[in-house]
N, C-alpha and C positions, 0 to 999 in steps of 0.2 A: 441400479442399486442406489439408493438414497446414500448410504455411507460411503460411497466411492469417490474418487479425487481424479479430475480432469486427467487425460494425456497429460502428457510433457510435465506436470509438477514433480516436485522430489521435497523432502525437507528442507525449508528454512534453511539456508548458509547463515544468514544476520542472526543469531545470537543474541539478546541483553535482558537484564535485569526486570525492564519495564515488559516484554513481550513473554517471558518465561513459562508466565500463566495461564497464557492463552494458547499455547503449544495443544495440540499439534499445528503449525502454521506448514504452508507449501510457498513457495515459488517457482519461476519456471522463467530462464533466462529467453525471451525472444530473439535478439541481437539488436534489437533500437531498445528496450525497455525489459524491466522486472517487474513483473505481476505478483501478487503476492492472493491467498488466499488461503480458508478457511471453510471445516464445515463449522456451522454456528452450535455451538452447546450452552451448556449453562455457565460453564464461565466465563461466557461473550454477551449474556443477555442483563438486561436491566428489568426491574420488576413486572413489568405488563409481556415480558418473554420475547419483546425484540432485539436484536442484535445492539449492543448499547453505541452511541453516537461518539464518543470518545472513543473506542476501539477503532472505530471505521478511520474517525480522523488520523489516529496515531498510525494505523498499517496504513492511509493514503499516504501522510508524510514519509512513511519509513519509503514505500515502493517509488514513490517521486523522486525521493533524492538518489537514493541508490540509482533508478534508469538515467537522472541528469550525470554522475558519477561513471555510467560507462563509456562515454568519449572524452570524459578528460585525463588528463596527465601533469602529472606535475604539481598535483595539490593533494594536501592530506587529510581529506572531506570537504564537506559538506555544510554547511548553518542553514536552517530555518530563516528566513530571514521575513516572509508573510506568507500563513496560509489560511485559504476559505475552502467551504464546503458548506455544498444547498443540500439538503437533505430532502428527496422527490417522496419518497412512497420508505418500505419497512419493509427490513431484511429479520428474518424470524429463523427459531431453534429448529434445525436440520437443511437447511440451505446451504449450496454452496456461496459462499461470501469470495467476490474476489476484484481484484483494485486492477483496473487497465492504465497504465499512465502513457504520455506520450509528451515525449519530449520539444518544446516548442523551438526551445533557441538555447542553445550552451556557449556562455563565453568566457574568460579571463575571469574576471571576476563576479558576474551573475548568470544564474541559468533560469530558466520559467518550464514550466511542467505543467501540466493537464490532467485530470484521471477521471475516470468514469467507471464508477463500483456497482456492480452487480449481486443481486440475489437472486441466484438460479437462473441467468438471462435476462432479469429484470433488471434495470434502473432504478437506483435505490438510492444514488446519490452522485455527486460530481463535485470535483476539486482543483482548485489552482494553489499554486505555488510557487514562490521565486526562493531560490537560495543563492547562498554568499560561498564562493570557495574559498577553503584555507588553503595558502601558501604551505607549500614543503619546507622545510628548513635546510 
């Protein structure tokens, strides 16, 4: 069924202002990483009706930092600190949209992440990442 939503997702736990609109979002906790995903509609697309290239980037950052986030302790997030993304081929309205990341190295103070975003099993794009942790107070 074209509307349907992988095994293992559930709604979004992550929450905010900026992702709100593009609800309904899923994730699906693996134990190394969070996935994050999407069917595409039209609040995801840009005028020629592909998934627009800001959303993909925003949910790869979101699912990057969250997966670098689940073996540490002791800090209270996350920063952006540099991200890129090659955009391969187009993710389009009724696709499942969804972000794999894979966490390469997590330390003290920087982590580096990888993802590789799908449309429907296609490769539609791929991202690196390094973030900064914030100390706990």
């Amino acid at each position: 069924m074209a509307d349907s939503i992988p095994e293992g997702f559930a709604p979004h736990f992550r929450k905010s202002g900026l992702t709100d609109p593009w609800e309904p979002l899923y994730s699906r906790n693996t134990g190394e990483a969070i996935r994050i995903g999407l069917r595409a509609g039209p609040a995801h697309a840009n005028s020629r009706g592909f998934v627009h290239g800001a959303l993909i980037t925003a949910l790869a950052d979101n699912a990057m930092g969250l997966s670098c986030g689940l073996s540490l302790t002791g800090i209270s997030g996350l920063v952006t600190v540099g991200l890129s993304l090659d955009f391969l081929s187009t993710a389009r309205l009724g696709q499942w949209l969804e972000i794999r990341p894979t966490v390469l190295r997590t330390g003290k103070t920087l982590s580096f992440c990888t993802a590789t975003i799908y449309a429907d099993e296609t490769v539609c794009a791929r991202a690196n990442a390094t973030f900064r942790a914030l100390q706990a107070a």
